[in-house]
C-alpha positions as CSV (number, residue, x, y, z in Angstrom):
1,X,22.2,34.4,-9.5
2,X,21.2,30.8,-10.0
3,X,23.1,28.1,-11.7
4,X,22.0,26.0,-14.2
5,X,21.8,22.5,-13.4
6,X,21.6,19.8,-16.1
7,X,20.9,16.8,-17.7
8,X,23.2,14.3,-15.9
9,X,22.6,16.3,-12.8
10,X,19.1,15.2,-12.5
11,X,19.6,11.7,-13.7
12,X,22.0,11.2,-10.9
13,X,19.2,11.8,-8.3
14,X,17.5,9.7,-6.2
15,X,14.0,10.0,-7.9
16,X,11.1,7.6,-6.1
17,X,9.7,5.3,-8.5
18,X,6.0,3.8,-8.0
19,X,5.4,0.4,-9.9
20,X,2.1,-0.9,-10.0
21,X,-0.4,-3.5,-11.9
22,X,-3.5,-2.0,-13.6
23,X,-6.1,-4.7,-14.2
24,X,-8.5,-3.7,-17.4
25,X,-10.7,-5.8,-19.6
26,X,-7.5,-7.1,-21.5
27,X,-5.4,-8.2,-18.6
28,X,-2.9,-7.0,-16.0
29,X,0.2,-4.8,-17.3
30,X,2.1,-2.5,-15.0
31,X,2.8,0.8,-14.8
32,X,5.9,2.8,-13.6
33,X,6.3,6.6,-12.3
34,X,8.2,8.9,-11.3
35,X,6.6,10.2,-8.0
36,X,8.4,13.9,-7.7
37,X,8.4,14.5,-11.6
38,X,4.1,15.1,-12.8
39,X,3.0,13.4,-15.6
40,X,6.1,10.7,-15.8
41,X,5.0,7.1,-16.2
42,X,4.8,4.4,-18.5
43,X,3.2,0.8,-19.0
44,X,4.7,-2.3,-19.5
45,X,3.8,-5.8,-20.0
46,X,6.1,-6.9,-16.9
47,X,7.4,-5.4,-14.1
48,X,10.8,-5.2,-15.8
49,X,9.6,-3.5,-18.9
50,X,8.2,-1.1,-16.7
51,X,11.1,0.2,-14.9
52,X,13.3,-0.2,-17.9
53,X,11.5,2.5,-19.5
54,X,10.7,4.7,-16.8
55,X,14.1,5.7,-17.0
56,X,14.3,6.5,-20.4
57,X,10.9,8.5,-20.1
58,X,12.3,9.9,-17.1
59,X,15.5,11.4,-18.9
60,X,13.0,12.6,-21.7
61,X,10.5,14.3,-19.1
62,X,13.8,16.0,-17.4
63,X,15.0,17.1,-21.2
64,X,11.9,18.6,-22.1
65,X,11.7,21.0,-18.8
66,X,15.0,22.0,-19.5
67,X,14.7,23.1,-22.6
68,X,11.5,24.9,-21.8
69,X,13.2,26.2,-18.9
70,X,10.4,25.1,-16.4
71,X,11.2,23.9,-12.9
72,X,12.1,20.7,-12.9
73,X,11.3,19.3,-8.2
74,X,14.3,16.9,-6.8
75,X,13.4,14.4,-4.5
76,X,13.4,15.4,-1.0
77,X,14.9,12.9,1.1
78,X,12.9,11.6,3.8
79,X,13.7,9.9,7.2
80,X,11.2,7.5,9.0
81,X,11.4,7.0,12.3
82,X,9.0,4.2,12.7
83,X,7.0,5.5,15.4
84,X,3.3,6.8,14.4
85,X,1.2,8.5,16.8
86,X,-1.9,7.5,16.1
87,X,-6.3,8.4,17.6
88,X,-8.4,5.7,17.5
89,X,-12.4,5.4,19.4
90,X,-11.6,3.8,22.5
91,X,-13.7,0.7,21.4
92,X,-11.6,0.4,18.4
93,X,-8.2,0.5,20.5
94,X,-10.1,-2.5,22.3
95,X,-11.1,-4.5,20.1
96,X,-7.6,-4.7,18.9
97,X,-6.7,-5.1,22.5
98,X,-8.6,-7.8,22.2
99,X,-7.8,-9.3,18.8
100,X,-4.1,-9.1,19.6
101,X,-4.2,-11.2,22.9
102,X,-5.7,-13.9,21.3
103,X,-3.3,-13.8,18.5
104,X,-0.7,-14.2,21.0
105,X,1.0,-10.7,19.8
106,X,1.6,-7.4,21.5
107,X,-0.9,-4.6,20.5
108,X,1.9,-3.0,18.3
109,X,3.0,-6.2,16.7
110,X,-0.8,-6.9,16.1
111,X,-1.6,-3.8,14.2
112,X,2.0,-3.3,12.8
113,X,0.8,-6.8,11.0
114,X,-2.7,-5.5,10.0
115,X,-1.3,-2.6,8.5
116,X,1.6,-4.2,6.7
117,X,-1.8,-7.2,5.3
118,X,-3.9,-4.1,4.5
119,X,-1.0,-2.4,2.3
120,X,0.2,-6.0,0.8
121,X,3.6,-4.9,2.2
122,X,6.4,-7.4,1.2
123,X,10.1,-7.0,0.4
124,X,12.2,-8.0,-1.6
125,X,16.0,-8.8,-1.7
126,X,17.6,-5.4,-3.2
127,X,20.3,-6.2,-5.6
128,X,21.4,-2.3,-5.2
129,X,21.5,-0.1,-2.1
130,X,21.5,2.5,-4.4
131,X,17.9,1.7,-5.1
132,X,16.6,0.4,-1.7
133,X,13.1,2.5,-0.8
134,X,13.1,3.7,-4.4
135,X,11.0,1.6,-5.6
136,X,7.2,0.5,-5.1
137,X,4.7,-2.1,-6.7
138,X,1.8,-3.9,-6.0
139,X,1.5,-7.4,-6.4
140,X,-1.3,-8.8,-9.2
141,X,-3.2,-10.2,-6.5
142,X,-3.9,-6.8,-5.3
143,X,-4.2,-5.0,-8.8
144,X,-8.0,-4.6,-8.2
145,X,-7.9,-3.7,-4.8
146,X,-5.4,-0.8,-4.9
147,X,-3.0,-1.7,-2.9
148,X,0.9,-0.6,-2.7
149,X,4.3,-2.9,-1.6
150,X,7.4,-1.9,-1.5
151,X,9.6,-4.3,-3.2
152,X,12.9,-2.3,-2.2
């Protein structure tokens, strides 16, 4: 026997929200979605607008299923230890070698770095800790490249 679960149920989960800059022939505007939840986003003109009204288009997405009684996925709460293990050509693990003692850096400090460049990873400050690694966005600088930061 299953139970029904509802509307304020679902709102009160800890859904992870995406926010990022599109870049088209008429300028930058930003989009928001719901990462767990298919087919949830919407546009706005700022980043604000954006995640305003991803929660109302959230809500409405969760409504909808429920009514049609389709399955409606939670998020799944992950832990991150910090630690990748990682297989790289030996001349590539070298060449970082390399790179990283001339930067005056560790190896892992020197590609922790790249990686964090590469993804246009900045934070931040959260005003909720409700919210901290909810929410993702890309800066406008990286709108054409395709890049994702985490801003909580």
């Amino acid at each position: 026997m299953s139970v029904k679960k509802s509307l304020k149920y679902y709102e009160k989960l800890p859904y992870h929200i995406i926010l990022e800059p599109w870049d088209d022939e008429h300028g930058v505007y930003w989009v928001a979605r719901v990462v767990e939840l298919p087919h949830c986003l919407i546009h706005g003109d700022t980043p604000e607008e954006a995640i305003r009204e991803i929660e109302e288009v959230k809500k409405d997405w969760i409504r909808s299923n429920l009514e049609r009684g389709l399955k409606i996925p939670e998020p799944i709460s992950r832990k991150y230890s910090g630690q990748i293990s990682l297989r790289i050509p030996p001349s590539l693990h070298k060449l970082l070698s390399d790179i990283a003692t001339v930067e005056e850096v560790s190896l892992n400090q020197f590609i922790t770095m790249a990686l964090a460049r590469e993804a246009g990873f900045h934070i931040e400050t959260v005003k909720s800790k409700a919210e901290r690694g909810r929410i993702y966005a890309r800066d406008k600088a990286s709108a054409k490249q395709g890049c994702i930061k985490n801003v909580i």
